[in-house]
N, C-alpha and C positions, 0 to 999 in steps of 0.2 A: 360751331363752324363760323368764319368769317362771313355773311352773308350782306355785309354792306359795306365793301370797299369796292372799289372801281375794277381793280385787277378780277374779281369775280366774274362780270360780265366777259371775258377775254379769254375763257377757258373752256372744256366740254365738260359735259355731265360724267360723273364719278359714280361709283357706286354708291355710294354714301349719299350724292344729289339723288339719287333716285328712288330708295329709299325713302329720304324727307318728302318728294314728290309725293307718294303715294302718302304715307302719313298725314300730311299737311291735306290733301288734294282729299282725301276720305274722312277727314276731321270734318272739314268745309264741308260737304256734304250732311251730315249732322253729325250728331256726340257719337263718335267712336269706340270700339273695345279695341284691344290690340289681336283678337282674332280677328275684326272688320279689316286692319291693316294690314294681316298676313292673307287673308282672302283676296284684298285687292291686289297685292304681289302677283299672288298664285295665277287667280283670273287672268289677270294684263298680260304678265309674260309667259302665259300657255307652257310652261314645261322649258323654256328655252336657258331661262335665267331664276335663281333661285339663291338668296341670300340663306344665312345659317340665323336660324331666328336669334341668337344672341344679339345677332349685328344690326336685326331690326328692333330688338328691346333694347339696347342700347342707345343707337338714335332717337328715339321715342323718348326715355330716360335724358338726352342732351336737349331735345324741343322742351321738353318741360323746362328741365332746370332754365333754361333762357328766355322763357315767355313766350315760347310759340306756339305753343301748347298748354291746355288748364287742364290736371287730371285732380278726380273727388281723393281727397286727400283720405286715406286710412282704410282703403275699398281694396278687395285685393285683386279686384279688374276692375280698375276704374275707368268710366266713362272718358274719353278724352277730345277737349272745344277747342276748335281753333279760336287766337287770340287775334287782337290786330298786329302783334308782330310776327305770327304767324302767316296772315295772311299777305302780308308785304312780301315774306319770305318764298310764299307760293308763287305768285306774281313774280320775283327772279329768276327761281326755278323756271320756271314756265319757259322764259325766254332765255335761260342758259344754252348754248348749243349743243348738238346733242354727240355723241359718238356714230361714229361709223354708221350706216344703217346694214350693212353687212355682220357685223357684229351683236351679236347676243345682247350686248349690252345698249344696245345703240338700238334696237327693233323695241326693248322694253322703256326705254326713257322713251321713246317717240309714242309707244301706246299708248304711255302715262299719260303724256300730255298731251294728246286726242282726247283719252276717259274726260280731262279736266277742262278741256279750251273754255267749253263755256263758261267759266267761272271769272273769265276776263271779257270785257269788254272789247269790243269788235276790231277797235283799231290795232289793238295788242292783238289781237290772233292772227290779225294779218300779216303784224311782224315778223309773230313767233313761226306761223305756217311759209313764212317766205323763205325763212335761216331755213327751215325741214325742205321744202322743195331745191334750194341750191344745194345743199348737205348732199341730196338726194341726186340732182344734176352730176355734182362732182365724182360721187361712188360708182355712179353708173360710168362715166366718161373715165376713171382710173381703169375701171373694172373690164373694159371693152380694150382699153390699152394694154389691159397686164394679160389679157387671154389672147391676144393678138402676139404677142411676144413671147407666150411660153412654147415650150417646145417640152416639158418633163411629160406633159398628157396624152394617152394613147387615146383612139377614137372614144372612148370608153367614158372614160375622162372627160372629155371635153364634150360628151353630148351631157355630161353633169351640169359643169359650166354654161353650157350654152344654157339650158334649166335657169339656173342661178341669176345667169345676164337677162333671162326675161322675167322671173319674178322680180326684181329690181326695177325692170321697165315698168311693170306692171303695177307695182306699187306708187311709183312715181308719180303716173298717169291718176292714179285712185287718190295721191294727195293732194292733186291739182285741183283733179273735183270737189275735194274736202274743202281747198280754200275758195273756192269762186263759190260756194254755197255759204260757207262760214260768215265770208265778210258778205255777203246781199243783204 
């Protein structure tokens, strides 16, 4: 994966980002098996989101081949270290934006990179937790817009919605407190 050109920072987290996230982010924590890296999937995204393990040995298999990853050569679970261009590569991730927070995919990159904030230095999580609070700003403030103008939901419906618009408030408010404790 391109992970050091410019255009990179300009985009949202992919599946594929997310993924590396947890690989890279669980490596750094110590030497990894590729069950620690389908555990940390599992854990994070609770059920919501769930890749096909090829697609996570596969990325696992592209971290190696490019140095972002060291696995014990000729082991047939090999332990797997993050490298230093591994960990540059987490550091991007980190501060890639994320998707949607409504989104399945968008709730699991955002866990990811809670599990890992600490692994950056204070200034950086400020960043990274500011991009997730407006992310979070903006879903909500769409999200208040698009249920104000549907008219398809019967009461039924939109006492769902109305659910959905406050765990989003809810959340929001809970990453605020994440960042004003983070950076102190």
């Amino acid at each position: 994966m391109g992970y050091d050109n410019g255009a990179f920072a300009q985009r949202r987290m992919e599946t594929r980002d997310v993924i590396w996230l947890a690989a890279l982010g669980t490596a750094a924590r110590r030497p990894a098996r590729m069950d620690d890296v389908c555990r940390t999937i599992d854990s994070v995204a609770a059920g919501p989101w769930r890749p096909v393990p090829e697609l996570v040995i596969g990325c696992v298999e592209e971290m190696i081949r490019g140095g972002h990853l060291e696995a014990d050569a000729g082991r047939p679970d090999p332990e797997l270290r993050l490298m230093d261009h591994g960990r540059g590569t987490l550091a991007l991730l980190l501060g890639l934006a994320t998707a949607r927070p409504s989104s399945p995919l968008g709730q699991v990159a955002l866990r990811l990179k809670l599990a890992f904030l600490d692994l950056v230095e204070a200034p950086e999580r400020g960043c990274i937790l500011d991009e997730a609070i407006a992310t979070y700003k903006l879903e909500v403030s769409e999200f208040e817009n698009r249920c104000r103008d549907c008219i398809a939901d019967g009461c039924f419906g939109a006492l769902w919605r109305a659910g959905d618009g406050e765990r989003l408030r809810q959340e929001l408010d809970l990453l605020q407190r994440i960042a004003a404790a983070a950076v102190a």
